[in-house]
N, C-alpha and C positions, 0 to 999 in steps of 0.2 A: 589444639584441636587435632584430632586422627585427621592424616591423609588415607583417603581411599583411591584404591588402584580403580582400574577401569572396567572391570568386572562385577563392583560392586558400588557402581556411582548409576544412580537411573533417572532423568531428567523430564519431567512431564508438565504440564501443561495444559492449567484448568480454562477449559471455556465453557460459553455457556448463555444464554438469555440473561435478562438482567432481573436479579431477584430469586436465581437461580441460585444460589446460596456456595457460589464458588469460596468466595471470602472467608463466611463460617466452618465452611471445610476445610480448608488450608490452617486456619486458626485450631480447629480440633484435633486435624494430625501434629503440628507442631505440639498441642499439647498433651497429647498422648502419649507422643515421644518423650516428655518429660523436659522439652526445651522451652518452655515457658512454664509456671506454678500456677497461673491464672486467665483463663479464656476474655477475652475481648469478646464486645459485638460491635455489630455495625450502627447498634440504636445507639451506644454509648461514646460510641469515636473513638476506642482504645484498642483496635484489631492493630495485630501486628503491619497487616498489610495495607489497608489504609490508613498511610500514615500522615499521608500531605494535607496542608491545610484544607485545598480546594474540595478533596473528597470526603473531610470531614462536615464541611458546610455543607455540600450537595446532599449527602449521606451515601454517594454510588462510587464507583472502581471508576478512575480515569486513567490512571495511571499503571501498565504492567509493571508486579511488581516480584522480583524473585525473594526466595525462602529455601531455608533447607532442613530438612527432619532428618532423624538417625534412627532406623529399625532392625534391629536384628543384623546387625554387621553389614548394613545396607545404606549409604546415603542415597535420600532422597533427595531431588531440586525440584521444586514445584515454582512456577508462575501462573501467578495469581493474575488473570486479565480481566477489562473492562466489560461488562455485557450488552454494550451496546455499538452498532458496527458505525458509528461515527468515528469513534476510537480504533478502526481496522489498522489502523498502521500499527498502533502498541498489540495488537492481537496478531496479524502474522509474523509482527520480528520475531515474537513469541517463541509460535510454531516453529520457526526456522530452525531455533536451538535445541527443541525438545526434541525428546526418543520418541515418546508416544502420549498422543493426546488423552487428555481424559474430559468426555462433554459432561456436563452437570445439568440436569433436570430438577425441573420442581413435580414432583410427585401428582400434585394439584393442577397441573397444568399440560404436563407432559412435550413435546416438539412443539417450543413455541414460533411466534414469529421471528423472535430475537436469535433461538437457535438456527433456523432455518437462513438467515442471510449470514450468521459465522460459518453454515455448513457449506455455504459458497466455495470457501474461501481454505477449511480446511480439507475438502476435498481434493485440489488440486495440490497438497504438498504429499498426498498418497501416503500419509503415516501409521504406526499402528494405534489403533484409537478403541478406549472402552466406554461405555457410557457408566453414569453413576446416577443412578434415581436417586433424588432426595427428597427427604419430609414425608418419610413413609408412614412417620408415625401422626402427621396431623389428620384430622376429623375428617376432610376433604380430600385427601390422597385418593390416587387412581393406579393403583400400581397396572394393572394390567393395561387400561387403554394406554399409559405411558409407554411401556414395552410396544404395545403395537403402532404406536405413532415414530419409535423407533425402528420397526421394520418396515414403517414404509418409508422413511429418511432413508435406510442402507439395505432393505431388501432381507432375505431368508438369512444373509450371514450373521445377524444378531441372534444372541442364544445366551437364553438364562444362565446367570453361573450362580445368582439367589433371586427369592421370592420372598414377600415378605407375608407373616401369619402374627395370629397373635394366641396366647398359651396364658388361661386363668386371670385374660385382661392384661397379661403385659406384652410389650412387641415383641417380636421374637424375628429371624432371619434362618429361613433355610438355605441352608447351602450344598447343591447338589453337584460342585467339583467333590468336597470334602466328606457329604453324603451326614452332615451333622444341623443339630439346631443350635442356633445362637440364642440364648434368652436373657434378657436385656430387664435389668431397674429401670424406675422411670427415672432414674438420676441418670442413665447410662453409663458407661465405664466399660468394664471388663466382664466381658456375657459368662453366663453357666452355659457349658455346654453338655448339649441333652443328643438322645438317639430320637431319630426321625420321629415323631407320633404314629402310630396304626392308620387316622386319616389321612395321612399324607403320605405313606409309602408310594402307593400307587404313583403319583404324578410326580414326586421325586425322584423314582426309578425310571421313570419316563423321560425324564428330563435332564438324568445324568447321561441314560443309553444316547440321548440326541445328543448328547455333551462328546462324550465319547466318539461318535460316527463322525463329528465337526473335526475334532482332533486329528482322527488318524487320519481322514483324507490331505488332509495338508503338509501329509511325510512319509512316502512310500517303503522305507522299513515300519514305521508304525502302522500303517495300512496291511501291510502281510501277517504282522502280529495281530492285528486283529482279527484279522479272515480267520489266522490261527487259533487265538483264545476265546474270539468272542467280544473281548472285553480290554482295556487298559487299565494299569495301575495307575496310581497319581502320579506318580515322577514321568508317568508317560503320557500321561494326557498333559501335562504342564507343557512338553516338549510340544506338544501337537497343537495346543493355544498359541503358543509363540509363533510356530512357523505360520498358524492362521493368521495371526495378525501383523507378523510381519509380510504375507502377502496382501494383506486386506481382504482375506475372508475371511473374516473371524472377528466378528467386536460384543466381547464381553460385555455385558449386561449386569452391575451392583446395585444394591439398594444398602442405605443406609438414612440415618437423622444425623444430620453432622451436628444441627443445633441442640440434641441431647447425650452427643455422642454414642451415637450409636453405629454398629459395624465398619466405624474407620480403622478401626487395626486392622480388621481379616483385608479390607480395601491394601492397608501400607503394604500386609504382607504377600498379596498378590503381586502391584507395582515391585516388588523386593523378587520374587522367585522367579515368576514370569513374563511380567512387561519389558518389552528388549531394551538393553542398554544401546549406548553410541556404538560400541562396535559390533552389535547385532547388523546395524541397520547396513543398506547396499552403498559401498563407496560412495563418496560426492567426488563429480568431476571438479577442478577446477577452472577458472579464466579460461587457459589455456589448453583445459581439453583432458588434463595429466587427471590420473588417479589421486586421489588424497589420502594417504595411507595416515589411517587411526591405528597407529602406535606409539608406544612413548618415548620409544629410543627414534623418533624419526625424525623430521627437523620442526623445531614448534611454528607453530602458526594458533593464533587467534583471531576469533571472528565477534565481530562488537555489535552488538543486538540492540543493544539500548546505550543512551545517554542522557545523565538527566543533572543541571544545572540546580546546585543546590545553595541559597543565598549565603550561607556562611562556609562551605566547604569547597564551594565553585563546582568542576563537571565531576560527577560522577560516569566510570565507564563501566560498563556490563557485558562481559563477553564469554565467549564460549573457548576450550582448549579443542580446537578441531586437528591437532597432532602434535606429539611429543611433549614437554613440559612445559611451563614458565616457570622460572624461580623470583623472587628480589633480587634488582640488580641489572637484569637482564634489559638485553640493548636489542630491540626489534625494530622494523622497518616498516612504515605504513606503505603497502601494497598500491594505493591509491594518487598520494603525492610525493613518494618517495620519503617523505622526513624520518628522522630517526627520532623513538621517544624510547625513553627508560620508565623502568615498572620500577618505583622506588617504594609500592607498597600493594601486596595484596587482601585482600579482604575475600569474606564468604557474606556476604548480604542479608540481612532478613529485616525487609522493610528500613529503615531507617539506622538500622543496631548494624557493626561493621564487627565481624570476630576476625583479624589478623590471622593469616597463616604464612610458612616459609615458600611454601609452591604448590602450584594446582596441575593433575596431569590429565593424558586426552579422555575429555568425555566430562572432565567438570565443569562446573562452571562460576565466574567471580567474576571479582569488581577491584578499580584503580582508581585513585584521584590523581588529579591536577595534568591532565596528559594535553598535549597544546596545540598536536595538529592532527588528531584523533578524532571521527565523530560516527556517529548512528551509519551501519552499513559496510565500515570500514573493514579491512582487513592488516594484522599485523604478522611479520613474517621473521625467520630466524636472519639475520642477514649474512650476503650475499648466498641463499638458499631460498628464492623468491617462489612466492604461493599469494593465490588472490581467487578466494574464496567469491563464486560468484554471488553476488550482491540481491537482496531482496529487489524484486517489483514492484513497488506500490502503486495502488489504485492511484490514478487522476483524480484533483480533487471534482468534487461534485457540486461546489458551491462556491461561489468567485465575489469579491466585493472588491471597491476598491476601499484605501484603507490613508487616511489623514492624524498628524497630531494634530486635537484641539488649541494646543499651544503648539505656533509655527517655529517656535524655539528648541523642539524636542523631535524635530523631522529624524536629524541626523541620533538621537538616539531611539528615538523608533526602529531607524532600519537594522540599526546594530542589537536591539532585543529582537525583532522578529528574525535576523540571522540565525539567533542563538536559539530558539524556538524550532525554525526548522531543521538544523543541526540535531535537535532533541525527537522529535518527532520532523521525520521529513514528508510525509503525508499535509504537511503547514508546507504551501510551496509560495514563494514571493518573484514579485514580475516586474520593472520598472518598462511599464507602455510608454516607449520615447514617442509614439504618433502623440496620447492622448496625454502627457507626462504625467500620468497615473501609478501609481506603486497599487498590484493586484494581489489581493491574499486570497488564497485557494484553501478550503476546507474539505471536508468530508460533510459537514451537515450544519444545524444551526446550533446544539450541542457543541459540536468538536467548536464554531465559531466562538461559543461563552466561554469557553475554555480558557481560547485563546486572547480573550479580550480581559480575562482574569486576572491570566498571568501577565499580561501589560500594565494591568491597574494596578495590583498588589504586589508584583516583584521587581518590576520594574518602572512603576511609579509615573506610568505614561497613561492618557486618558485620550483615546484615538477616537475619531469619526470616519462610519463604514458608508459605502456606496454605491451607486450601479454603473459598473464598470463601463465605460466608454467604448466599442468594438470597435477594431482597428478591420476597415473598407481598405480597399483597393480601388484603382482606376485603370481603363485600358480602353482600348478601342475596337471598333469596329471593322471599320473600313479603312480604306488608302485617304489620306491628302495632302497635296503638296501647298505648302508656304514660301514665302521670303522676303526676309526684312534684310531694309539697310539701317546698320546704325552711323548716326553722323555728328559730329558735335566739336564744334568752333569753339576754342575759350580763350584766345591768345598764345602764342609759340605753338607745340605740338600740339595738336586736333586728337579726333580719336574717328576712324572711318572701318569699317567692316559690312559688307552684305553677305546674306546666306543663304542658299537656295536649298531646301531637305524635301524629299516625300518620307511619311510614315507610314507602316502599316503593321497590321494585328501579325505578331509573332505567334508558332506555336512550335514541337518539337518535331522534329522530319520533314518542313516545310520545304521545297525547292529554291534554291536561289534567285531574287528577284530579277526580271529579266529588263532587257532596256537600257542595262545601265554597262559600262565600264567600269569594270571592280578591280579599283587598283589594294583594299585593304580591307581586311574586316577584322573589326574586333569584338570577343561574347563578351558581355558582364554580366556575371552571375550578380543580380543584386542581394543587399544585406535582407531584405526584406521578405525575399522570393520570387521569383519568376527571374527574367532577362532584360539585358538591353542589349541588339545588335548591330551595331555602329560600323557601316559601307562608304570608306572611301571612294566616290566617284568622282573624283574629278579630273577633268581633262586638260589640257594645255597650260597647266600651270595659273588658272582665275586664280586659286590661293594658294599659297605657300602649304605645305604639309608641315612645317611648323607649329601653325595655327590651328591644327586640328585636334589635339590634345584640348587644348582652348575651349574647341566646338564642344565637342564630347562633354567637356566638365558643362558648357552652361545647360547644355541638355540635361545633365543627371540634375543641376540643381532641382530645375522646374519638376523634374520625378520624385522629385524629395517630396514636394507637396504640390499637388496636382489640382487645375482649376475647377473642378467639379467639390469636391469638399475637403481641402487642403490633404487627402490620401496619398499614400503613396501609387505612384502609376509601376505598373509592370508588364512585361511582354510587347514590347516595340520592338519594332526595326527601323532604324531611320538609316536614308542614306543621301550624303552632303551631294550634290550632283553639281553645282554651279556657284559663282560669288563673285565678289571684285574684293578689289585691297589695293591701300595707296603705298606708295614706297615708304613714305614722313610718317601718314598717321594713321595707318593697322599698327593693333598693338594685340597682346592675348588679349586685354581686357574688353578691347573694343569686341571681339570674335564672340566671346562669351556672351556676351549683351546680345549680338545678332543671333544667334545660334538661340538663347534664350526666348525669345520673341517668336522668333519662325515655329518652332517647337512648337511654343504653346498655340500660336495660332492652327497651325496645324492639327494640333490635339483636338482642341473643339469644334473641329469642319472634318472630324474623322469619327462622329455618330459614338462620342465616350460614352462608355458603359461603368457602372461603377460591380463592383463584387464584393461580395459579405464571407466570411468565415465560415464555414460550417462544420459541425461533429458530428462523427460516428455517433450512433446512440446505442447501445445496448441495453434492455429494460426489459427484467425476468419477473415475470406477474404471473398471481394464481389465475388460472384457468379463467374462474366468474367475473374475472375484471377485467380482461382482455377490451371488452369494449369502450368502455370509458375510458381507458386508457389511451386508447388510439385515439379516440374523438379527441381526447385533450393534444395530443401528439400534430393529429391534422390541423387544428385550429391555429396550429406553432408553426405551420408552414412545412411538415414533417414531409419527406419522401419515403414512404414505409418499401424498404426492401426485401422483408422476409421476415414470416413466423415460423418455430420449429417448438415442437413439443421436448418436454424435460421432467418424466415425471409427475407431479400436478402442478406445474409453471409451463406458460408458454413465454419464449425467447422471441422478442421481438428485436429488430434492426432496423434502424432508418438512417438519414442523413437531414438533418434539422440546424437550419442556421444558429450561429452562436446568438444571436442578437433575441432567440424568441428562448431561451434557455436559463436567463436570467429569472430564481425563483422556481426552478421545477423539481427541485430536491423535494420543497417544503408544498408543491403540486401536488406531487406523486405522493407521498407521504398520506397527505390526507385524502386522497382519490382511494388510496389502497389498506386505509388502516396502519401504514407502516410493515407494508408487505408486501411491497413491490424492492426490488434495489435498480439501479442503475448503472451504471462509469458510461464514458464516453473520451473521444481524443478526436483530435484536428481531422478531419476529412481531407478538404480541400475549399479552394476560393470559389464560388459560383457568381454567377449572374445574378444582382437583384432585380425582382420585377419591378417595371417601370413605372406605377402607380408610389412603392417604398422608395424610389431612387428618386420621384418628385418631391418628397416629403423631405429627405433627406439632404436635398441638395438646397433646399427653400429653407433647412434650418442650418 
C-alpha cells in the first residue's frame, strides 16, 4: 500500500442525524475509488462499515468506524459515526482525530433533531466543517429549506458551492466554485459535464460572485486581488475556502445521492484540494502546555481515539500519528501509566478488513493489535521524549442503574467485561457504592444501555439485572451537645474501664475556634467520603492518658462510618474530648473506643441530626416552546432553577436538583421534548433534605 506524506493524507469525519445516510456515503466513496467492486447497504448488512454483529441486527451505526479511500494522489480517512447522541462518546473521539467535519443531511428532512444535539458537541471542537445534503434526487427532497435550516444552525457563513437541478428528467448538480453542470444516469456514476443552462446563469453567477466575496475576505492578499480584479480564479478561491474554514467562517454547502451515486467524486475531490489537512490545522497544545509540532522528523507521539475488543483478535487500537512516524517494531511509552508497549503490527482499517503497512507518518491514521496497557484516550510517546496529548472530555453519563449478574457466580466476571467495555467506550462508566454495596453503570441513554446489555449477553455471555440505584445521604448536625459515657465490664483478671466526656458541634470552613475549652491538640481529617472531622484535645490534669486518644478518635470515626439516622455516613463535626476517668489495671484502647463510641453517638442525636442528599448541576438546552413544561417537570423534582439564557432557538436552563428525583429523566425529557431537548449534569454538592423526605427516609 502507498504511504502518503502529510500533505496529502486528509482525515474527516462523517456526522450526522440518523438516517442521514452517513454509512451509504462512506460506502459510495470507497467505491468510487475503486476499493471495493461492489456497494453494500444498510438494508442488506453488507456495508463495509457496519460490520458488527450488533449493528447488523439493529440495522443502525453504533459503532465509530474508520475507512480509507484513495483520490487522485489523495488519501482520504473517513469515520463513519453513530447518528444517534446516546453514542456521543464514539462521536467526539471522532472529532478529535479528524481535520474537518463533514455533517450529512437528509434532503427530506433537512437540520434534524439528531443533527441539532451532534451540533452541540461539534461546535465546541471549532473544526473546519462542510455540510453534505443528501437524497437530492428522492420525490421528497427539499434542497432549499435544507440549505436554510443550515443557516440558521451556523448563520450567513454557509454558502452554496452546488445546487441541485434536473436536465430532460435526469438529476443534474450545479456547481458554482467550478461554474459547470454535472449530469447524472439514473445508475449514477461518472456525470457529463455540461455548460451552465441559459436558465440558470443568472443565479449561478450570483452565487459564485457571493462564493468569491466569502473567499477573498478570509485572506488579505486575496482580498486586494479582488478589490483589484473584481474576481478570483479557482486556485484562488480554493485558497480562500480553506482559510474560511479553517477560521470557521466558511462551511461549504454539497449535495449529492450517495445512494445512487451521485456527486461523491466532485465531494472526494474537494476533501482532496481544499479541506485542511492536520497540518493546516492551529498547533495543539499538550498536557503540559508545550506546542505539539506536526512534523515527521519530530519525535512520534500517538493519540488512541478508539478501542474496540474483538472476540477472536482481542483489542483493537485506533489512533491518530499526532508527530513524527511510527514504524514496526517501535518501543513507545504510554504517557498515562508509563508502561512501555511495542507496535509489532500496523494496519490501515476499513471496517473489519486490516491492509498491513511498514509505517504511518504525522496526520495519518491506523490501528494495532494485541497492546496491554493501552486504552481509549491514551497517549503513546517516543521514549524518554515525553508528550501527553490532552485527553478527550466526555459527557457524564445521563443515565445510572445499578447493575447485578443473574447468576451470583459471574459477579467477578461481570466487573471484569464491564472494565473492558469502558476501556472501549468510556462514556460506560462503573462505580462500586461501598455505602449501598451497589456496582453503578452510567450510560448516555436507554439505547447506549441496550447496547451495553448486548454486548454482556453475546460477547460475553453474562445475563445481568439493571436497577435504581441506591443514593448515598450524608448525616450531620445541627447544633452543639455534650455526652458521656463510662464504659465498664468485670470478667475475671483484667476488667475493661474507660469514661468519656465530648461536646460536638456543626463544623464548617472559616469557623472560629471553639471557645471554653483548653486546646491542648487538634487534629483535621479529611474524610474519604467528604466533608471533615475535627478532633480537640482538651483535656486537663491528666483524667486520660493521651495515649488513649488515638483510641477516642478511631471509636468516633467508626460510628461516622455509619450514622444512627440511616446507617449514612456523618460529616462535618467537631468533637472535643474535654474530661474522663481511666483505671491504672483496666483502661485499655479497647475500652476507650467503646466509650468514645457511645458518647459520640449519643451526642449525635441530642444535636437536632440533619440528614443531606446529593445533588447535580443540571444543564438542559430546550427549544424555545418547551421551556415550560420542562420546568414544571424540573420543579415537581425538587429543582432549584438558577437561570435561563437564550441560545439561538434553545433556551439554556440551570438548576440544582437532587440526585434522588433524577433517576429516569433522560427517558422524561426525551418524551416531554420529542427528543429534543439534551441534558448532562455533575455533582453540585450535599444539601439539606427537607424534613417531611428525611421522615420518610429515616422510617425506611
Amino acid at each position: 500500500m502507498q504511504i502518503y506524506d502529510d500533505k496529502h493524507i486528509k482525515n474527516v469525519v462523517f456526522v450526522g442525524a440518523h438516517d442521514s445516510g452517513k454509512t451509504t456515503l462512506s460506502e459510495t466513496m470507497l467505491y468510487e475509488a475503486g476499493l471495493i467492486n461492489r456497494r453494500g447497504t444498510v438494508e442488506s448488512k453488507n456495508t463495509v462499515s457496519d460490520f458488527h454483529e450488533v449493528e447488523q441486527e439493529r440495522g443502525d451505526t453504533v459503532f465509530a468506524t474508520p475507512l480509507h479511500t484513495e483520490w487522485r494522489n489523495y488519501k482520504i480517512n473517513i469515520i463513519d459515526t453513530p447518528g444517534l447522541d446516546d453514542f456521543i462518546g464514539e462521536i467526539i473521539s471522532s472529532i478529535k482525530v479528524a481535520d474537518t467535519i463533514v455533517t450529512v443531511l437528509n434532503a427530506q428532512y433537512g437540520v434534524e433533531i439528531g443533527t441539532e444535539l451532534i451540533w452541540n458537541y461539534v461546535d465546541k471542537f471549532s473544526k473546519p466543517t462542510l455540510f453534505v445534503i443528501n437524497q437530492i434526487d428522492h420525490l421528497n427532497a427539499h434542497f432549499e429549506e435544507s440549505f436554510k435550516s443550515i443557516s440558521s444552525l451556523v448563520g450567513k457563513n454557509a454558502v452554496k458551492i452546488q445546487y441541485p437541478i434536473t436536465i430532460d428528467g435526469e438529476q443534474c448538480i450545479v456547481d458554482v466554485l467550478k461554474m459547470k453542470v454535472y449530469k447524472f444516469k439514473p445508475t449514477g456514476g461518472k456525470p457529463e459535464k455540461l455548460a451552465i443552462p441559459e436558465d440558470q446563469k443568472e443565479l449561478a453567477t450570483k452565487l459564485h460572485n457571493e462564493l468569491v466575496e466569502k473567499a477573498a475576505e478570509n485572506d488579505d492578499e486575496l482580498l486586494e486581488l479582488f478589490f483589484e480584479k473584481g474576481t478570483l480564479n479557482e486556485d484562488e478561491m480554493r485558497k480562500g475556502i480553506k482559510a474560511g474554514m479553517l477560521n470557521q467562517e466558511l462551511f461549504p454547502v454539497f449535495c449529492v445521492s450517495a445512494l445512487n451515486d451521485m456527486g461523491t467524486g466532485r465531494l472526494m475531490g474537494f476533501i482532496d484540494n481544499v479541506a485542511p489537512s492536520a497540518t493546516d490545522l492551529k498547533s495543539e497544545s499538550t498536557v503540559s502546555g508545550k506546542e505539539l509540532t506536526l512534523k515527521k522528523d519530530a519525535p512520534t507521539s500517538l493519540f488512541v481515539f478508539k478501542t474496540l475488543n474483538e472476540p477472536n483478535l482481542g483489542q483493537i487500537t485506533y489512533f491518530k500519528v499526532k508527530s513524527g512516524e511510527i514504524k514496526i517494531n517501535d518501543k513507545l511509552i504510554n504517557a498515562t501509566n508509563g508502561a512501555s508497549e511495542t507496535i509489532n503490527q500496523l494496519f490501515i482499517m476499513d471496517g473489519k478488513k486490516r491492509a498491513a503497512v511498514s509505517k504511518l507518518t504525522v496526520g495519518d491514521i491506523g490501528a494495532t493489535l494485541k497492546l496491554k496497557y493501552t486504552k481509549t484516550n491514551d497517549t503513546l510517546h517516543e521514549e524518554g521524549k515525553p508528550i501527553s496529548i490532552n485527553p478527550i472530555k466526555y459527557p457524564e453519563p445521563r443515565l445510572r442503574k445499578s447493575i447485578v449478574a443473574e447468576n451470583k457466580k459471574d459477579d467477578e466476571k461481570l466487573s471484569e467485561a464491564l472494565k473492558k467495555i469502558h476501556n472501549q467506550d468510556p462514556t460506560v462508566t462503573i462505580n462500586y457504592a461501598k455505602e449501598s454495596k451497589q456496582l453503578i453503570l452510567g450510560c448516555q441513554g436507554e439505547l447506549h444501555l441496550a447496547i451495553v446489555n448486548w454486548l454482556l449477553e453475546n460477547e460475553y455471555g453474562i445475563k445481568a439485572k439493571y436497577g435504581k440505584p441506591k443514593i448515598s445521604y450524608r448525616e450531620t448536625i445541627q447544633r452543639s451537645s455534650t455526652a458521656n459515657y463510662k464504659h465498664k465490664k468485670q470478667s475475671g483478671g483484667a476488667g475493661q474501664f474507660a469514661q468519656v466526656h465530648l461536646k460536638i458541634e456543626p463544623w464548617e470552613e472559616g469557623m472560629p475556634e471553639p471557645e471554653g475549652f483548653n486546646i491542648r491538640g487538634k487534629e483535621e481529617v479529611e474524610l474519604p467520603w467528604g466533608g471533615k472531622l475535627l478532633f480537640y484535645n482538651c483535656i486537663v490534669g491528666g483524667v486520660i492518658d493521651s495515649r488513649y486518644l488515638p483510641a477516642i478518635m478511631k471509636g468516633i470515626l467508626e460510628v461516622m462510618e455509619s450514622g444512627p439516622l440511616t446507617n449514612s455516613y456523618i460529616r462535618d463535626v467537631r468533637v472535643m474530648v474535654y474530661d474522663g476517668k481511666m483505671h491504672s489495671v483496666d483502661s485499655n484502647d479497647i475500652s476507650f473506643k467503646i466509650a468514645a463510641a457511645h458518647a459520640f453517638k449519643e451526642a449525635f442525636l441530642n444535636a437536632n441530626p440533619k440528614l443531606l442528599e446529593p445533588t447535580q448541576e443540571l444543564t438542559v438546552k430546550v427549544p424555545e416552546e418547551m421551556i415550560g413544561s420542562v420546568m414544571t417537570d424540573l420543579q415537581s423534582r425538587r429543582s432549584i432553577i438558577l437561570g435561563i439564557e437564550s441560545k439561538g432557538n434553545y433556551q439554556v436552563l440551570k438548576c440544582i436538583t437532587p440526585a434522588a428525583e433524577l433517576f429516569g429523566y433522560s427517558t422524561s425529557l426525551r418524551s416531554l421534548t420529542q427528543g429534543r431537548a439534551t441534558f448532562n449534569s455533575k455533582f453540585s454538592a450535599y444539601q439539606p433534605v427537607p424534613s417531611n423526605v428525611q421522615q420518610q427516609l429515616v422510617k425506611q
